[in-house]
PyMOL Python script that loads the backbone (N, CA, C, O; Angstrom):
from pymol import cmd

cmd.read_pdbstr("""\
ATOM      1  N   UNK A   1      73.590  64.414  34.288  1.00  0.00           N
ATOM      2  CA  UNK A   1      74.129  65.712  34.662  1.00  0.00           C
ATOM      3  C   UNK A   1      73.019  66.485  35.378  1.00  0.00           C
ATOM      4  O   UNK A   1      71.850  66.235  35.087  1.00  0.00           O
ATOM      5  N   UNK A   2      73.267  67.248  36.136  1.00  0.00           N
ATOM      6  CA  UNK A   2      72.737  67.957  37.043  1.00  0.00           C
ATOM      7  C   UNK A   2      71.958  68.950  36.527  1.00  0.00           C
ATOM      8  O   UNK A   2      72.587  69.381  35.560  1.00  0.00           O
ATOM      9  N   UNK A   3      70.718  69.678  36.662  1.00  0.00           N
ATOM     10  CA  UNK A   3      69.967  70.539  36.632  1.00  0.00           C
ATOM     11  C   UNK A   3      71.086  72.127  36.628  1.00  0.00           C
ATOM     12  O   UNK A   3      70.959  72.824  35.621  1.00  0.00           O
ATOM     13  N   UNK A   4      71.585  72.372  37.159  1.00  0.00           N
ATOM     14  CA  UNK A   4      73.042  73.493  37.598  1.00  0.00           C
ATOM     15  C   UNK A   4      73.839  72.965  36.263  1.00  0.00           C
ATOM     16  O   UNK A   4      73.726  73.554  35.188  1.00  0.00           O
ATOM     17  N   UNK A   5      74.503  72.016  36.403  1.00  0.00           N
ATOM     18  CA  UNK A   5      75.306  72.219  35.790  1.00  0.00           C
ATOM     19  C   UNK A   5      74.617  72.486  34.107  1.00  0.00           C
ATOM     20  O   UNK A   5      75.135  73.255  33.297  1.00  0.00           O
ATOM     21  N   UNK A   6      73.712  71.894  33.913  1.00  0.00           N
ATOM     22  CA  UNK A   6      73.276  71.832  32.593  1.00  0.00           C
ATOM     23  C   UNK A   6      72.804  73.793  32.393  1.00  0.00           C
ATOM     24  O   UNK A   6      72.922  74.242  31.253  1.00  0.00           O
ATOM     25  N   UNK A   7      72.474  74.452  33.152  1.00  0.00           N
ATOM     26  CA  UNK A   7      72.114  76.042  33.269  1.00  0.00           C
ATOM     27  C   UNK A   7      73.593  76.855  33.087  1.00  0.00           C
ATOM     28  O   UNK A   7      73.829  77.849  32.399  1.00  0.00           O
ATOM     29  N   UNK A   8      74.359  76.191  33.820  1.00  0.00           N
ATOM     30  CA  UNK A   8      75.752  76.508  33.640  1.00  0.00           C
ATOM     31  C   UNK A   8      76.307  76.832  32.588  1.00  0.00           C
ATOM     32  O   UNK A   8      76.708  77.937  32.223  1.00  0.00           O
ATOM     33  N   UNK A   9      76.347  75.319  31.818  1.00  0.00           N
ATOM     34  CA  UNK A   9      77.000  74.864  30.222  1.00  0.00           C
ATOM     35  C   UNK A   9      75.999  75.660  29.026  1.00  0.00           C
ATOM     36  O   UNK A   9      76.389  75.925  27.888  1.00  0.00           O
ATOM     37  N   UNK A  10      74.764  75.937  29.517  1.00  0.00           N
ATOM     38  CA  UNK A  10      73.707  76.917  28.635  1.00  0.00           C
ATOM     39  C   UNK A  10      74.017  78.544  29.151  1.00  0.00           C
ATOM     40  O   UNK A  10      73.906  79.380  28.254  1.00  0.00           O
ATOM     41  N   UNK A  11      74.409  79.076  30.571  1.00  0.00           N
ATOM     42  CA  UNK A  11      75.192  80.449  30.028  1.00  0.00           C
ATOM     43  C   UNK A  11      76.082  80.235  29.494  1.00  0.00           C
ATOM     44  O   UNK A  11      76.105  81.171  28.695  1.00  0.00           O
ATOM     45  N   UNK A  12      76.928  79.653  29.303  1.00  0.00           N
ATOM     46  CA  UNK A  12      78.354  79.600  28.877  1.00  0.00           C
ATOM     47  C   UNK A  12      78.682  79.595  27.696  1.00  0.00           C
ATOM     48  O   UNK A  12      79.851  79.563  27.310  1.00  0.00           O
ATOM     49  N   UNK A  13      77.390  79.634  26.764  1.00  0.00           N
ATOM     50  CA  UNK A  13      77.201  78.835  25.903  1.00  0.00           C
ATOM     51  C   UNK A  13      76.477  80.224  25.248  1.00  0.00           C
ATOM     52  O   UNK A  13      76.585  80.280  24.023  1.00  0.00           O
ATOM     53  N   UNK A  14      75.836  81.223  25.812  1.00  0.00           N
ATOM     54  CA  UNK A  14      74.775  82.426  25.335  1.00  0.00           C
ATOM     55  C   UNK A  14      74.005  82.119  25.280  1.00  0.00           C
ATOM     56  O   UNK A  14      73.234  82.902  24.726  1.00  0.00           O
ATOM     57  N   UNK A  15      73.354  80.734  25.746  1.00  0.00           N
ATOM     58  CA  UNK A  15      71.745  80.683  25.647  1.00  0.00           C
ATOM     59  C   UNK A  15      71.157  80.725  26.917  1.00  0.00           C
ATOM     60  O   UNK A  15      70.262  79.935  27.213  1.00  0.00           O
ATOM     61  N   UNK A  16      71.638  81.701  27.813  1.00  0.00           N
ATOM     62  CA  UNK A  16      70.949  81.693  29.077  1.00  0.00           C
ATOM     63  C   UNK A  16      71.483  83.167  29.897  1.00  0.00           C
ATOM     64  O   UNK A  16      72.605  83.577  30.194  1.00  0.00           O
ATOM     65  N   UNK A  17      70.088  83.723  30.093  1.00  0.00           N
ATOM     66  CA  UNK A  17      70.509  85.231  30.517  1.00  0.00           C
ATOM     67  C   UNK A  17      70.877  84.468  31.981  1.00  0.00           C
ATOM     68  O   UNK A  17      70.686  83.302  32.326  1.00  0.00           O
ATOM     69  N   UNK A  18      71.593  85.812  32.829  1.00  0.00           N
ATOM     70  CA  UNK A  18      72.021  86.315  34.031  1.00  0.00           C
ATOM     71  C   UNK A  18      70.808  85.521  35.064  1.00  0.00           C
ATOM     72  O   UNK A  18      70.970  84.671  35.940  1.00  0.00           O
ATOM     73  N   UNK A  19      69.501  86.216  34.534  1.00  0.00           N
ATOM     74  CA  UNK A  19      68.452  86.595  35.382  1.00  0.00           C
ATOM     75  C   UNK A  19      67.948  84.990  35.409  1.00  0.00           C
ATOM     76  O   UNK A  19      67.716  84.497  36.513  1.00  0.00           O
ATOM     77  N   UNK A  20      67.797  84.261  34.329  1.00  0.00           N
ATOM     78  CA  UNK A  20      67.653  83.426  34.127  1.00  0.00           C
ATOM     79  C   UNK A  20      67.972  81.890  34.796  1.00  0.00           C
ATOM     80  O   UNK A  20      67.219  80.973  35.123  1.00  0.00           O
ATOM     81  N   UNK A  21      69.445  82.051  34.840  1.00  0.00           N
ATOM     82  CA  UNK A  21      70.611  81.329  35.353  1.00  0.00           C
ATOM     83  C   UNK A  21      70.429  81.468  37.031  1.00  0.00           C
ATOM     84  O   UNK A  21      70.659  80.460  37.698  1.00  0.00           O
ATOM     85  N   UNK A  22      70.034  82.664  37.688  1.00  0.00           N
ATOM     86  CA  UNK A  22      70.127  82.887  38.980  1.00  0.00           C
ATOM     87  C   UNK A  22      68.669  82.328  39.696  1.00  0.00           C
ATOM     88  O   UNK A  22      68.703  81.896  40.848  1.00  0.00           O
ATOM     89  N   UNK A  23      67.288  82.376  38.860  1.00  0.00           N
ATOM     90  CA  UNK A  23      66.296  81.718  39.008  1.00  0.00           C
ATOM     91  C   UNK A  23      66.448  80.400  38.925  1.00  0.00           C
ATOM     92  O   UNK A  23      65.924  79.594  39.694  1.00  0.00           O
ATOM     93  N   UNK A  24      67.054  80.173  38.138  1.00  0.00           N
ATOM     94  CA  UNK A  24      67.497  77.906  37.930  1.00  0.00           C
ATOM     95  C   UNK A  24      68.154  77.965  39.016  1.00  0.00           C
ATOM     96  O   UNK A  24      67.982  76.823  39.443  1.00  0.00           O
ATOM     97  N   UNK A  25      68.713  78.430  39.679  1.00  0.00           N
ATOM     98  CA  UNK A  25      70.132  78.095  40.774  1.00  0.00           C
ATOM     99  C   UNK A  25      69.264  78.112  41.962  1.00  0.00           C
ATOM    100  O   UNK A  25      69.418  77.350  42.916  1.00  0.00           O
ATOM    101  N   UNK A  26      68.118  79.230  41.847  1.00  0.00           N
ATOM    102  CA  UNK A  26      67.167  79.256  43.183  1.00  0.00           C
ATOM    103  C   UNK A  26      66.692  78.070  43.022  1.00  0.00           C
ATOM    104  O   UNK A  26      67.325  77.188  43.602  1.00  0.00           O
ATOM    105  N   UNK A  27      65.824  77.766  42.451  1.00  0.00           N
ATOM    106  CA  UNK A  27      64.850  76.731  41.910  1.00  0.00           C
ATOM    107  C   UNK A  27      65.339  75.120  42.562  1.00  0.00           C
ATOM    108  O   UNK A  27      64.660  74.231  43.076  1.00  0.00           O
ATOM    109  N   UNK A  28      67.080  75.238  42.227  1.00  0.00           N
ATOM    110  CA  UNK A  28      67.595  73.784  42.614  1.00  0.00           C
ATOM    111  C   UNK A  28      67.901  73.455  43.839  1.00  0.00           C
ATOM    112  O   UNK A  28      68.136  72.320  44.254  1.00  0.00           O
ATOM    113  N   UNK A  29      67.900  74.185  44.274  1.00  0.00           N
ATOM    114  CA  UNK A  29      68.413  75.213  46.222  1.00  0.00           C
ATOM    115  C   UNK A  29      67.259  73.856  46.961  1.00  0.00           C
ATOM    116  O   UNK A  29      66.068  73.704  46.690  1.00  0.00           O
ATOM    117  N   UNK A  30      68.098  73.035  47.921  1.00  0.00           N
ATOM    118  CA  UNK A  30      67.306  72.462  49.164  1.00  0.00           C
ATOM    119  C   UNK A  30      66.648  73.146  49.901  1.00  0.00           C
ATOM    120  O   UNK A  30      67.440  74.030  50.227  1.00  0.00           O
ATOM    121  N   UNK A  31      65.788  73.324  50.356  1.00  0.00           N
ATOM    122  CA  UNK A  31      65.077  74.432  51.443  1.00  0.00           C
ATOM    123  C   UNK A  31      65.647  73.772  52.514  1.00  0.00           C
ATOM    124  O   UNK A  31      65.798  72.580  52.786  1.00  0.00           O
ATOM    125  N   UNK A  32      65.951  74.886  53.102  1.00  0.00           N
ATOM    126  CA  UNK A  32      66.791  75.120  54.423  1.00  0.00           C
ATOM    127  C   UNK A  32      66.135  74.458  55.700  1.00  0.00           C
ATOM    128  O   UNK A  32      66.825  74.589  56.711  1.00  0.00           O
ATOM    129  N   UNK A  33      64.899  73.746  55.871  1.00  0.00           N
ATOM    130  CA  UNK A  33      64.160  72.841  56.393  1.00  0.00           C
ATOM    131  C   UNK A  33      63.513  71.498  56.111  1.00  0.00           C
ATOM    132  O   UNK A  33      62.425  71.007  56.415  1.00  0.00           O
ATOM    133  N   UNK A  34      64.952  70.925  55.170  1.00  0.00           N
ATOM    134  CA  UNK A  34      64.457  69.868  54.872  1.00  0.00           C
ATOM    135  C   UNK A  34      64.871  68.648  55.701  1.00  0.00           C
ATOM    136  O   UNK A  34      65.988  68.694  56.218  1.00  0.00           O
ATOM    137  N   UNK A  35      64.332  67.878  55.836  1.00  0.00           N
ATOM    138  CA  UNK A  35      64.188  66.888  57.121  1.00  0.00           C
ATOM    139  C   UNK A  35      65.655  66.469  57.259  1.00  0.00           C
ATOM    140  O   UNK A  35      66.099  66.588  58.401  1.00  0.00           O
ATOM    141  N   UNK A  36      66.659  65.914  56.150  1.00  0.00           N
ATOM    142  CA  UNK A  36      67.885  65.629  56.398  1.00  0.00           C
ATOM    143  C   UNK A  36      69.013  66.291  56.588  1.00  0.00           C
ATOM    144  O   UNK A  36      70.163  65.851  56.597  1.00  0.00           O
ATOM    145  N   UNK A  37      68.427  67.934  56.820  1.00  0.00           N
ATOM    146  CA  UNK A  37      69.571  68.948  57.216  1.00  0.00           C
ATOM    147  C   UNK A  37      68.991  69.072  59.005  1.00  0.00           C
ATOM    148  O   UNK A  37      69.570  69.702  59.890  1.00  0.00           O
ATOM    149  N   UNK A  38      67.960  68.425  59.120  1.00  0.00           N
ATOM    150  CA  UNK A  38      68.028  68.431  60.802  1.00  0.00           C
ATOM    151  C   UNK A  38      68.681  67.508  61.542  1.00  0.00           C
ATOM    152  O   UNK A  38      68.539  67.641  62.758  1.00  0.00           O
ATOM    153  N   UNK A  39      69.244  66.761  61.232  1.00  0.00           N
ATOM    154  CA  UNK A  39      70.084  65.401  61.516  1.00  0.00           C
ATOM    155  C   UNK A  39      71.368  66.060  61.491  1.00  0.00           C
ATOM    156  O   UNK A  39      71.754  66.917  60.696  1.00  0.00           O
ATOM    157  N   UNK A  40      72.346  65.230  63.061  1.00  0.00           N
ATOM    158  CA  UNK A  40      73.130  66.092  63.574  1.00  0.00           C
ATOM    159  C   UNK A  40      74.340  65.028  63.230  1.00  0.00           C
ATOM    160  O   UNK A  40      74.848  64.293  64.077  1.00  0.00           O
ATOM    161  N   UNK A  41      74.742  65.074  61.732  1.00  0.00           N
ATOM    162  CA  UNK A  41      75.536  64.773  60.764  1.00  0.00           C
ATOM    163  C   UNK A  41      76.820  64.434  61.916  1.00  0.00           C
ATOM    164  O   UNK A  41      76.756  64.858  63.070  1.00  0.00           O
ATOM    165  N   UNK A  42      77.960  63.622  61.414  1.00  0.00           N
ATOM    166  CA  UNK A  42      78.988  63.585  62.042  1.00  0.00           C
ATOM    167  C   UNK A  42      80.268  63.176  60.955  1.00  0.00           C
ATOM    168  O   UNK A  42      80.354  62.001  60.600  1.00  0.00           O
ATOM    169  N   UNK A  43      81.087  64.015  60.530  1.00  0.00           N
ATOM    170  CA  UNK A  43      82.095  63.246  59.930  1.00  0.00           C
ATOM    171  C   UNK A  43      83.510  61.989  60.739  1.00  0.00           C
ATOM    172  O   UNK A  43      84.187  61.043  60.335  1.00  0.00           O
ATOM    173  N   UNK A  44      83.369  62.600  61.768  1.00  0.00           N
ATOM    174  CA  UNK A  44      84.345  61.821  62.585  1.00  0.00           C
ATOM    175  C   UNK A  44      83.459  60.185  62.908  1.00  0.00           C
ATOM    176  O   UNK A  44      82.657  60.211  63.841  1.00  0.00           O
ATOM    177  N   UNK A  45      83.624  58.888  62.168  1.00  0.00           N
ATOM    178  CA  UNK A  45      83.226  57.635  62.688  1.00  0.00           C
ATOM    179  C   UNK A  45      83.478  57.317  64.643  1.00  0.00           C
ATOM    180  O   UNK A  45      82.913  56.677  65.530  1.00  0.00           O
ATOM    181  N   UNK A  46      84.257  57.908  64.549  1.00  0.00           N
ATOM    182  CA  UNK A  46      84.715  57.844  65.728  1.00  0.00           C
ATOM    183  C   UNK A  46      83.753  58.461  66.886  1.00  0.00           C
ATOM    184  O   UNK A  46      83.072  57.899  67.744  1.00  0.00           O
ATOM    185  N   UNK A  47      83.964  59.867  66.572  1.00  0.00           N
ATOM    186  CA  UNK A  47      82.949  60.599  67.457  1.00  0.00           C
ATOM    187  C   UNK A  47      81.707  60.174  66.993  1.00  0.00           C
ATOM    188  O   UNK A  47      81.030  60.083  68.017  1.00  0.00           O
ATOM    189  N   UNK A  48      80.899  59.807  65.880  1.00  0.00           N
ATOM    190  CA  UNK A  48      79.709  58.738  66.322  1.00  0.00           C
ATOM    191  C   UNK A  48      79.125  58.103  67.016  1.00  0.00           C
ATOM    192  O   UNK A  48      77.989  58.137  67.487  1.00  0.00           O
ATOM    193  N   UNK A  49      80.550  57.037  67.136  1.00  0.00           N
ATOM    194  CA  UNK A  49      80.606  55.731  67.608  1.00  0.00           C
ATOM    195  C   UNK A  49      80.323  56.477  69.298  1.00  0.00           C
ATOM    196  O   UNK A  49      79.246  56.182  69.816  1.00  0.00           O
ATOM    197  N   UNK A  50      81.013  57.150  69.877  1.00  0.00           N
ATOM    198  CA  UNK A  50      80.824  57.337  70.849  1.00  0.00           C
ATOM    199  C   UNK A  50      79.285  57.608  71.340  1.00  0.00           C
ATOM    200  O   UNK A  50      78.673  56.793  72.030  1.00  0.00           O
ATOM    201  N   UNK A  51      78.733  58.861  70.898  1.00  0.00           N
ATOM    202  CA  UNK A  51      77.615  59.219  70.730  1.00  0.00           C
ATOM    203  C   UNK A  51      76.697  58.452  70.498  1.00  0.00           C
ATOM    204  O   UNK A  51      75.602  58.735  70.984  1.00  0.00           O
ATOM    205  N   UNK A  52      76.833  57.244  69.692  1.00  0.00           N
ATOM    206  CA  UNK A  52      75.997  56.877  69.384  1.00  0.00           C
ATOM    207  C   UNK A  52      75.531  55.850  71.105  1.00  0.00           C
ATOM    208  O   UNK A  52      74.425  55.776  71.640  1.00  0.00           O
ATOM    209  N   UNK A  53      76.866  55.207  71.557  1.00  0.00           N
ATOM    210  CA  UNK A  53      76.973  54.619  72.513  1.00  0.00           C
ATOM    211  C   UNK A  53      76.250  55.010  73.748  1.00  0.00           C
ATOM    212  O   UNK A  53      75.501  54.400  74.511  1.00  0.00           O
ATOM    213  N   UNK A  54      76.703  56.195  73.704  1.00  0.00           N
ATOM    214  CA  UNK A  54      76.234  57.375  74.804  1.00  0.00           C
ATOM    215  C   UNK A  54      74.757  57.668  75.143  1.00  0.00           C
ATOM    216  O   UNK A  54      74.140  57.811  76.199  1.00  0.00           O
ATOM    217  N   UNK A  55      74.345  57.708  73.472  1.00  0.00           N
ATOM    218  CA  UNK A  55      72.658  57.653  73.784  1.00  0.00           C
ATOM    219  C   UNK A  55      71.935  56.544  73.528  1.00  0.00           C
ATOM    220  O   UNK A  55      70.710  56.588  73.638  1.00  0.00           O
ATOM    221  N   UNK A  56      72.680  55.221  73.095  1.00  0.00           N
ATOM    222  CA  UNK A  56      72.207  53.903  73.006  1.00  0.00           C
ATOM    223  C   UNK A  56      71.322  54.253  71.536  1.00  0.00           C
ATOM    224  O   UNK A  56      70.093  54.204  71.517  1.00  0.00           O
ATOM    225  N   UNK A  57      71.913  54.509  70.671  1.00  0.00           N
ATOM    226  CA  UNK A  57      70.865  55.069  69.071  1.00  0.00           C
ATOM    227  C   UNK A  57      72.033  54.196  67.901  1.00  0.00           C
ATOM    228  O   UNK A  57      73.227  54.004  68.131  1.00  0.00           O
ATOM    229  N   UNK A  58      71.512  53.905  67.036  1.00  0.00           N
ATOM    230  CA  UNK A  58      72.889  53.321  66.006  1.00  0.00           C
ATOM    231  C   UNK A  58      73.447  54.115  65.564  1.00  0.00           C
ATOM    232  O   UNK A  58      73.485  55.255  66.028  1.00  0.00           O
ATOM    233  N   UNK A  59      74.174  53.647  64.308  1.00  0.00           N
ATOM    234  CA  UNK A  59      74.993  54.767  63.485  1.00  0.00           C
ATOM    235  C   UNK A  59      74.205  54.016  62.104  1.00  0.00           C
ATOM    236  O   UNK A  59      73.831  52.870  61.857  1.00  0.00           O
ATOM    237  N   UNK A  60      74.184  55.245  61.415  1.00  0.00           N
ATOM    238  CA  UNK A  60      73.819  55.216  59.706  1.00  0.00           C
ATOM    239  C   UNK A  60      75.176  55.760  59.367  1.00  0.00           C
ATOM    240  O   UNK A  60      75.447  56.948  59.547  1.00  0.00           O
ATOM    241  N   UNK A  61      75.980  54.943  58.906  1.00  0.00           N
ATOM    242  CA  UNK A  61      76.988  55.036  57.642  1.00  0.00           C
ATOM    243  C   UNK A  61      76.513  55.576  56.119  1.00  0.00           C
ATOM    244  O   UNK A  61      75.776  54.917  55.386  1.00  0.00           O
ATOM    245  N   UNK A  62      76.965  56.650  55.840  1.00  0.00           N
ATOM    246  CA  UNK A  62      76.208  57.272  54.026  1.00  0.00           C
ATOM    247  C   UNK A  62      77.847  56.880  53.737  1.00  0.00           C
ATOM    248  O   UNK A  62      78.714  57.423  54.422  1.00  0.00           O
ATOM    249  N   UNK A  63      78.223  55.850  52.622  1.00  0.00           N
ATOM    250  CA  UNK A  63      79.314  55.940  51.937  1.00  0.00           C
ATOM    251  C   UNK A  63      79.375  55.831  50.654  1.00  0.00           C
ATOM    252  O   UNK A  63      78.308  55.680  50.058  1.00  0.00           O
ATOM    253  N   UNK A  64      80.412  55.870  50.026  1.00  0.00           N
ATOM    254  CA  UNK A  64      80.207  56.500  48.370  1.00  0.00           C
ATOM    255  C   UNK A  64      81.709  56.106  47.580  1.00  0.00           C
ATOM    256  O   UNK A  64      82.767  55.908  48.178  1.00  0.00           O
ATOM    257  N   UNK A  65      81.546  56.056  46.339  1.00  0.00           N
ATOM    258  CA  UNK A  65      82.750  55.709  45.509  1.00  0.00           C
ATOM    259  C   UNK A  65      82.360  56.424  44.172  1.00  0.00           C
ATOM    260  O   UNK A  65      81.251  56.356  43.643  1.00  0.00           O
ATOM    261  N   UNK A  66      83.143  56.927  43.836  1.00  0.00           N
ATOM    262  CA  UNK A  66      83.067  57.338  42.672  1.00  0.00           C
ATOM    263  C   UNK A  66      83.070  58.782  42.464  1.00  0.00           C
ATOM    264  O   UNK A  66      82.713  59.202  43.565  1.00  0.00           O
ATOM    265  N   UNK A  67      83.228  59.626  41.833  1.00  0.00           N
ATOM    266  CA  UNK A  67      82.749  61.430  41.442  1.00  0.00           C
ATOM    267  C   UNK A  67      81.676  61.426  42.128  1.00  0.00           C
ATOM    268  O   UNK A  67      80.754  60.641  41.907  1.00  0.00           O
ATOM    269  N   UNK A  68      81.670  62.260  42.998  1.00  0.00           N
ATOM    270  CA  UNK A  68      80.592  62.568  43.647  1.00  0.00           C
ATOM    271  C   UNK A  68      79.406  63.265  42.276  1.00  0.00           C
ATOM    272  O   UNK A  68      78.194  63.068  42.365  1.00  0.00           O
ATOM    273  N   UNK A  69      79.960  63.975  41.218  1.00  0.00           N
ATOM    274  CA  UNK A  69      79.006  64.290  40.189  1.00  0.00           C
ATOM    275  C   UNK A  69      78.430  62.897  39.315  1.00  0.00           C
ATOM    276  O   UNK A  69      77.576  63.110  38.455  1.00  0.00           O
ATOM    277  N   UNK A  70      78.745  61.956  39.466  1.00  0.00           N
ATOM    278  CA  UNK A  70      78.160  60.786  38.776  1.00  0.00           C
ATOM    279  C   UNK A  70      78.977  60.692  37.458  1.00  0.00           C
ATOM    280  O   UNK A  70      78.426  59.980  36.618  1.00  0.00           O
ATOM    281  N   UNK A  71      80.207  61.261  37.059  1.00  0.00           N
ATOM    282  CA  UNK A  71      81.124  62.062  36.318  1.00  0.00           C
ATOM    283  C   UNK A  71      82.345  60.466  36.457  1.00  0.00           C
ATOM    284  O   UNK A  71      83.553  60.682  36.548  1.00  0.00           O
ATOM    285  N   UNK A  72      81.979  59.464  36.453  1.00  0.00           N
ATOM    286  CA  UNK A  72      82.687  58.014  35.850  1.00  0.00           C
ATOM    287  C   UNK A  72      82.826  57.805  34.936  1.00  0.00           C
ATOM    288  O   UNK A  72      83.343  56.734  34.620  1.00  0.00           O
TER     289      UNK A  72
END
""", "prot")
cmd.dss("prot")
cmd.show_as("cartoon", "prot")
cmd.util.cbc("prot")
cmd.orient("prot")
């Protein structure tokens, strides 16, 4: 379980102030310059494929099964 969610289930719970809870939530936060938010993501395979063609670069496929929370 997740860092969040576990801060979550501890306000919810009274063992976790406001102030507290909003510092854990910062804390877990990606910084907004991290190398894989500069990558010019594509959900369409399709429009990839093109692009990718276009600039002669491959495609990286990210695929997945399951709860995205690890929640199987």
């Amino acid at each position: 379980m997740n860092t969040l969610a576990l801060a979550l289930f501890a306000a919810l719970a009274g063992n976790l102030s406001v102030d507290e809870f909003n510092r854990l939530h910062r804390d877990v936060q990606t910084p907004r310059d991290a190398t894989w938010r500069t990558i010019p993501w594509k959900t369409s395979v399709l429009e990839a494929q093109a692009i990718a063609a276009r600039e002669r670069k491959p495609i990286f496929i990210w695929a997945m099964d399951g709860h995205p929370l690890g929640c199987t």
